[in-house]
C-alpha positions in Angstrom: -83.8 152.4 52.1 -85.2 150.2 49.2 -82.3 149.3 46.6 -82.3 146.8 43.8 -79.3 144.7 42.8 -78.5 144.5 39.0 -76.1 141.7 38.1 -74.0 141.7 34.9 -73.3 137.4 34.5 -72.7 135.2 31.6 -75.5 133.5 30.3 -74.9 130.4 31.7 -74.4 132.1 35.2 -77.8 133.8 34.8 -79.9 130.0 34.4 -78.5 128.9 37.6 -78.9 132.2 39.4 -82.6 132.4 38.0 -82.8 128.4 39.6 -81.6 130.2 43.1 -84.3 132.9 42.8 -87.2 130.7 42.4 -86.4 128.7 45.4 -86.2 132.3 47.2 -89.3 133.4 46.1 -87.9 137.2 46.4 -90.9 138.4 44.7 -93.3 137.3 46.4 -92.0 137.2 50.2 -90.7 141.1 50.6 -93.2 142.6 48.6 -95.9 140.9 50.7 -93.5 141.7 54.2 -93.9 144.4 55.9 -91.8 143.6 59.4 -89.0 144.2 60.4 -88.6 139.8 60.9 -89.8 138.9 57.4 -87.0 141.1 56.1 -84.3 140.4 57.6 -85.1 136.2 57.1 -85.7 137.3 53.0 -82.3 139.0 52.9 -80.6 136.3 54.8 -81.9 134.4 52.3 -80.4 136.2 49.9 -76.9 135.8 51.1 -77.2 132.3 49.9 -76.9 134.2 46.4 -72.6 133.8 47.8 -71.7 137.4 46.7 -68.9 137.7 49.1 -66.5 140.9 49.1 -64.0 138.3 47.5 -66.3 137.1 44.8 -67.5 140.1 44.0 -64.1 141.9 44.0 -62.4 139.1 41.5 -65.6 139.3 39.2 -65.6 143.2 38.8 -62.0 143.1 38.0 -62.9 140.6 35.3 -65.7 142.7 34.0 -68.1 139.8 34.1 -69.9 141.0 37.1 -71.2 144.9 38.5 -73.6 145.8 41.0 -75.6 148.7 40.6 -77.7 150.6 43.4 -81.3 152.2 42.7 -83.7 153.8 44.8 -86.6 152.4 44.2 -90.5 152.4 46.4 -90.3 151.3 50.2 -90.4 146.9 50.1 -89.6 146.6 46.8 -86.1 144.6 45.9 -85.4 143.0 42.9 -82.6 140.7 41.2 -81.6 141.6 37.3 -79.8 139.4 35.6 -78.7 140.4 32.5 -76.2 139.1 29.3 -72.7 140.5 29.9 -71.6 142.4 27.2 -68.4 140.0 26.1 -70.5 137.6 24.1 -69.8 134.7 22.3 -69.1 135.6 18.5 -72.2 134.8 16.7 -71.9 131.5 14.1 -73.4 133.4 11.5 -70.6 136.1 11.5 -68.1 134.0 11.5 -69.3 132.3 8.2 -69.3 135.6 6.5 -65.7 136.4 7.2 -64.6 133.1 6.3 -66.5 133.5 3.2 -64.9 137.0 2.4 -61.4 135.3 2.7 -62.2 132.8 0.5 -63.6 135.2 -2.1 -60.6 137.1 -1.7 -58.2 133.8 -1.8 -60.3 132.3 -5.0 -60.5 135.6 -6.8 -56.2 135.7 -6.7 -56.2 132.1 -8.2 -58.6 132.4 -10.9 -57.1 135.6 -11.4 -53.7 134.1 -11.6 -55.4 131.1 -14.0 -56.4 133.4 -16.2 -53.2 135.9 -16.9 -51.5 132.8 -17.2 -53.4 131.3 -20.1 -53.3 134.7 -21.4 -49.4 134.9 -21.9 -49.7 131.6 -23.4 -52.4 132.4 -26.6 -50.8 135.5 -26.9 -47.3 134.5 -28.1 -49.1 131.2 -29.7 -51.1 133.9 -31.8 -47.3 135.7 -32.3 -46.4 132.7 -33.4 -48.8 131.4 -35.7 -48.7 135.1 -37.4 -44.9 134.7 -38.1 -44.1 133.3 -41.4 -40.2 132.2 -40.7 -41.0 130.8 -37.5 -38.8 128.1 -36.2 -39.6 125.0 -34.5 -37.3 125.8 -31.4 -39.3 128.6 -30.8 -42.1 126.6 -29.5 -39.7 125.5 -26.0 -40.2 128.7 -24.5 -43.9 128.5 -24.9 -44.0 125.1 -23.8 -42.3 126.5 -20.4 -45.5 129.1 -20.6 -47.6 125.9 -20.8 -46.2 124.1 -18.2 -46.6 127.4 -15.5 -50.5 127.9 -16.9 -51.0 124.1 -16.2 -49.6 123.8 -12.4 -51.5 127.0 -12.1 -54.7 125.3 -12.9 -53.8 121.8 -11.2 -53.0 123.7 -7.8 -56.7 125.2 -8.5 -58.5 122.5 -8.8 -56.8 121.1 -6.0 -57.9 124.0 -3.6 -61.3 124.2 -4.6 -61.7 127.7 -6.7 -62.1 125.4 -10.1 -64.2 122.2 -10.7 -61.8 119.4 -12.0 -63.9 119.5 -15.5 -63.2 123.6 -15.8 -59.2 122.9 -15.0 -59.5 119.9 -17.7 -61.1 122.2 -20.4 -59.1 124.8 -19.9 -55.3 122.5 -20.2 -57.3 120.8 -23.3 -57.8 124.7 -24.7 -53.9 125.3 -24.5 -53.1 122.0 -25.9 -55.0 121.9 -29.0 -54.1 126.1 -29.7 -50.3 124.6 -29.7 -51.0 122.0 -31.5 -52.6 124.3 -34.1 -50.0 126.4 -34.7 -47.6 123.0 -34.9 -49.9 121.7 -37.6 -50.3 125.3 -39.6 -46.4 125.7 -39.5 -46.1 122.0 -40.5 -44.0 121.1 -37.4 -46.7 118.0 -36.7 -48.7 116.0 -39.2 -51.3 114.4 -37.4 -51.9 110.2 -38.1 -54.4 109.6 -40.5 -57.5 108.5 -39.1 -58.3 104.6 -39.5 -61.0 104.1 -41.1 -63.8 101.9 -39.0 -64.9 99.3 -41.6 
């Protein structure tokens, strides 16, 4: 009875058993042999394949290897070798999920930038609106400051901002508190020297 053997390796397995075949010459030798001889030298030749009951046990266990039998025309056997299907995650892939966490990790600290900021022009604006305002209520918004700019440092730091965005964005703060200083007369800025 004719049978064909399919085996299930890892790709590296599968280059040196393709090496093995070609010095067997399976192809060629059993479909051309017809006795009985040329046979049984092909498939002795084909035991230096090594698939012992051992082997062969210990691999199907692993699920790296399975043998398969199929009924095919008189003379005819043939060796598959074929991928297994555990395979090595693909590079590509892996970039895209490392790229979806860092979306996800950048969005929370730009998102964290921003609300921050946020809190601090709000009660600026609250502030600057306020017509008895006194100058010790500019401490707790200095505290406000002081959280907005770690929270842009530790961004920049990471990656999610350029350095000249985090710079910007503490110069922003700065000179909206020093506005309000200046329009409730709390700072008088130095006259300018003039460049003669």
């Amino acid at each position: 009875m004719a049978s064909a053997v399919n085996c299930y390796l890892s790709s590296s397995s599968c280059f040196g058993l393709q090496s093995k075949l070609k010095s067997l010459s399976l192809k060629n030798n059993i479909s051309s042999s017809s006795s009985s001889y040329g046979l049984r030298q092909n498939l002795s030749a084909f035991k230096t394949l090594s698939f012992t009951n051992n082997l062969s046990h210990n691999l199907l266990c692993q699920g790296t290897l399975s043998f398969s039998t199929i009924t095919r025309k008189p003379n005819r056997y043939s060796v598959v070798c074929e991928a297994a299907p555990k395979k090595k995650a693909d590079s590509a892939a892996k970039r895209a999920r490392q790229a979806e966490k860092r979306r996800i990790y950048n969005k929370s600290k730009k998102s964290e930038v921003k609300t921050r900021m946020k809190k601090v022009l709000e009660e600026l604006d609250t502030l600057r609106k306020k017509p008895d305002a006194q100058a010790e209520e500019i401490f707790p918004i200095e505290k406000l400051i002081a959280d907005a700019y770690s929270a842009i440092d530790k961004a920049v730091k990471v990656g999610t901002l350029h350095r000249n965005t985090g710079a910007r964005r503490k110069s922003r703060l700065a000179r909206r508190k020093k506005a309000v200083e200046i329009h409730h007369g709390w700072y008088t800025p130095a006259p300018a020297a003039d460049a003669a």
